[in-house]
TORFI-439671 format. One line per field, with one value per residue (C-alpha): x negated, y, z negated; residue in one letter. Coordinates in nm, 4 decimals. Layout:
REM TORFI-439671
c1: c(X	...)
c2: c(Y	...)
c3: c(Z	...)
res: c(A	...)
***
This chain:
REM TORFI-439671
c1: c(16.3686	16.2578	15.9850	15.8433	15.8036	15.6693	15.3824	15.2920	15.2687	15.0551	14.8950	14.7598	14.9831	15.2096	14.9080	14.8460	15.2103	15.1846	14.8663	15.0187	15.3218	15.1069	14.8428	15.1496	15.3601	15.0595	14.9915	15.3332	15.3076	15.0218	14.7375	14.4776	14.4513	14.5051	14.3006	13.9438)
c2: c(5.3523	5.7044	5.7396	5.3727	5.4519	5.7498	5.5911	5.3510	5.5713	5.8602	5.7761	6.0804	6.3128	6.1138	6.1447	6.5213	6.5725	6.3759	6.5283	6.8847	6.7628	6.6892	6.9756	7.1959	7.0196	7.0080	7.3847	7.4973	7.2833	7.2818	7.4269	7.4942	7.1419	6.9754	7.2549	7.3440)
c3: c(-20.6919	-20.5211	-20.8127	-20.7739	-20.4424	-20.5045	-20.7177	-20.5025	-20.2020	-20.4070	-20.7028	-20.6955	-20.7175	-20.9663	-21.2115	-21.0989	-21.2387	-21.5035	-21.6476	-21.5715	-21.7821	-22.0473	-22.0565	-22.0639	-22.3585	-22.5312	-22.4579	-22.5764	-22.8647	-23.0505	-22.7792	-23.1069	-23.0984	-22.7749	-22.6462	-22.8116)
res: c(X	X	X	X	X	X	X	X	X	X	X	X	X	X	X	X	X	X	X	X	X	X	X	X	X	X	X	X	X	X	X	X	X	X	X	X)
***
């Protein structure tokens, strides 16, 4: 419930984490090729 709430109060930031979440997966697992 708190993170439904949380999206639809900040977009923002919900992507902001989300895309840090993903640029650092895909940094610690294969950054050759998420990363040119």
């Amino acid at each position: 419930m708190s993170g439904i709430a949380k999206v639809a109060n900040g977009m923002d930031e919900a992507n902001e984490f989300f895309l840090v979440c993903v640029y650092s997966l895909s940094r610690f697992v294969k950054p050759r090729v998420f990363i040119p």
